[in-house]
N, C-alpha and C positions, 0 to 999 in steps of 0.2 A: 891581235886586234885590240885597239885603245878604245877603252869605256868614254873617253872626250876626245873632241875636238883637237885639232894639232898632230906633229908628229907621232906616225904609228909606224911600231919596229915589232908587234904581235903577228901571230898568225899561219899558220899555214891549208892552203888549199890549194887541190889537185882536182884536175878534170881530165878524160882523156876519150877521145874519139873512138867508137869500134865498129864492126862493120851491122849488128844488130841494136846499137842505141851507143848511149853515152853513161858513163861513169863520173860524178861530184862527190869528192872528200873532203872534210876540212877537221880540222881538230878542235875542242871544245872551249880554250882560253882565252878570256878576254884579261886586260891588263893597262894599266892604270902607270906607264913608268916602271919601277919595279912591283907594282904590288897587281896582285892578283888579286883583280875585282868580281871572274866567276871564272868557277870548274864550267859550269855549264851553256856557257855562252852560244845560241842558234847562228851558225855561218853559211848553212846554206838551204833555201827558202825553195819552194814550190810554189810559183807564179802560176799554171796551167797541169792540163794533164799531160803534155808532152813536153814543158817547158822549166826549168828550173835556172839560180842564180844564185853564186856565192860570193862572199864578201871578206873583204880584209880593209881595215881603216876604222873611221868614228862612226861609233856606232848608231848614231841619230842621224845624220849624214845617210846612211848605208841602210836604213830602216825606211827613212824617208823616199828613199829612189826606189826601193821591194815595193812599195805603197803604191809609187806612181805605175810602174809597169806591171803590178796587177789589175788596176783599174782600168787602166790601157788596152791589155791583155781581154780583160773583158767586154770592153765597147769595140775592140778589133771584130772579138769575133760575134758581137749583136750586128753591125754593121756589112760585115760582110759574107757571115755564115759561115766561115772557117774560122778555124784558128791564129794566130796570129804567128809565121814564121819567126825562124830561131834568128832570122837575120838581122826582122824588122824591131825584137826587138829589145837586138843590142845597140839595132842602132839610134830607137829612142834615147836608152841610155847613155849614148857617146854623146847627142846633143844634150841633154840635162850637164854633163859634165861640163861640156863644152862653154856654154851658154852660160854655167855659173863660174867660170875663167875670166868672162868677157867682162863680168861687173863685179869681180873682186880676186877672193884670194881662192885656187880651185880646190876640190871639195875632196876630202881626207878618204876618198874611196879607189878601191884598185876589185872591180868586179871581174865575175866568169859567168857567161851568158853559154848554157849548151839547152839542147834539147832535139827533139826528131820531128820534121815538117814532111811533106811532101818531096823535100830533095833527099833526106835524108836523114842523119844525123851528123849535128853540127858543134862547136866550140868556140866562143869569142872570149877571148880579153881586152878587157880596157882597161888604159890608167885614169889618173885622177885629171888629167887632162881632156879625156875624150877620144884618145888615141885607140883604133879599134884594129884588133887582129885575129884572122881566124886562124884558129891553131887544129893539131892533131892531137897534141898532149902539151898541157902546159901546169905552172904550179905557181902561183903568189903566196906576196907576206913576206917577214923576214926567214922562216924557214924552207923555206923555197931552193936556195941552192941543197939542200942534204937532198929535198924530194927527190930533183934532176940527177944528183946521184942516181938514184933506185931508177927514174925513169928512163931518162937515157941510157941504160944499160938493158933493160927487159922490156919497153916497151914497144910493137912489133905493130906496124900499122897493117889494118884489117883482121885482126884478131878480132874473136867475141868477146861479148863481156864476163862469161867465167873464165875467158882466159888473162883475161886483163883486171880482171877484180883483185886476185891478189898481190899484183903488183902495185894497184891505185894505194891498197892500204899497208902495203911497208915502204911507201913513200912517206906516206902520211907518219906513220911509225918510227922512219928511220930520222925524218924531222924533229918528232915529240921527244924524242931521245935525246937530239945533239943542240936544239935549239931551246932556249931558257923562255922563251916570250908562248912558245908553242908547248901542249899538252894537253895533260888532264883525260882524254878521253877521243873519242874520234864520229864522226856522224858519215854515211856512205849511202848517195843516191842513187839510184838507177832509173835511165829513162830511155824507156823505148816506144813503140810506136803503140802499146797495149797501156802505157800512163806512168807517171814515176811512181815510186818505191821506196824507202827508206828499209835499209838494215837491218834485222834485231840484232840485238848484242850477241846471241846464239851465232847469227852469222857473220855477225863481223869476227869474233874471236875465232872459226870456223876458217875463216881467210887468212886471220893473221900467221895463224898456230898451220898454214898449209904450206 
């Protein structure tokens, strides 16, 4: 993930579908070109109790859109008394992106929209274009092809998410490895229909080391 604006070759993040909720990984480095601007960089954010989003590109860019679909996120659900589906909104998101293509130059972000509504639990990708796709497992960034290594080989649709959690994170793992832009450390969500979750370090090392 790039600390500015322009070309971003950072980053790796994994999401992946299961039949009790959804899993978000992403790894902790942001990066500036070659130089490592933090170990500790936040890529994937909690918009809701059901709803989360992770991010690869410029980081003001990708701060800015967290900003709008949590406020969205919230009059969604003043207005209508629910929650605001995992559909609705990613597909906020696609128009934000969309819409700033239409009057310039499109916006340095490549998101993952998952989270568990009333259909279920769900996964979208967009690029920085607007392009919107729901996936089962997917992985952005530049360390993205090592992820699909690991995913496509172990992940198994309809699994739970202890069965699927150690695979999200030696995707994650197997990227921070072979991938120069990706590292430093890793963050792991979980969200099901009881609200999302972050990790501790106990457990994610727990995952790795299984």
């Amino acid at each position: 993930m790039e600390n500015t604006i322009g070309e971003y070759k950072g980053t790796t993040t994994v999401a992946a579908v299961c039949n009790d909720g959804v899993i978000m990984a992403t790894d902790t480095r942001a990066t500036m070109g070659s130089y490592v601007a933090s170990k500790h960089a936040k890529k994937v954010y909690q918009i809701t109790d059901q709803l989360a989003m992770t991010i690869a590109g410029g980081v003001a860019a990708a701060q800015r859109v967290v900003d709008i679909l949590k406020v969205n996120a919230k009059l969604y659900n003043l207005e209508k008394g629910r929650p605001m589906p995992v559909a609705a909104a990613a597909m906020l998101v696609s128009n934000i992106l969309f819409s700033n293509r239409e009057v310039g130059a499109p916006l340095p972000l490549q998101a993952l929209i998952g989270g568990v509504d009333l259909t279920g639990p769900h996964v979208y990708n967009l690029d920085p274009y607007g392009s919107l796709t729901e996936e089962k497992m997917v992985s952005t960034g530049s360390g993205s092809p090592f992820a699909y290594g690991v995913l496509e080989d172990r992940y198994k649709e309809g699994s739970t998410i202890a069965e699927m959690a150690p695979v999200v994170v030696k995707a994650v793992d197997s990227a921070m490895k072979r991938d120069v832009a990706s590292g430093d450390n890793f963050d792991v969500a979980v969200i099901t229909s009881d609200g999302f979750r972050e990790l501790s370090e106990e457990e994610k090392i727990a995952l790795l080391e299984s």
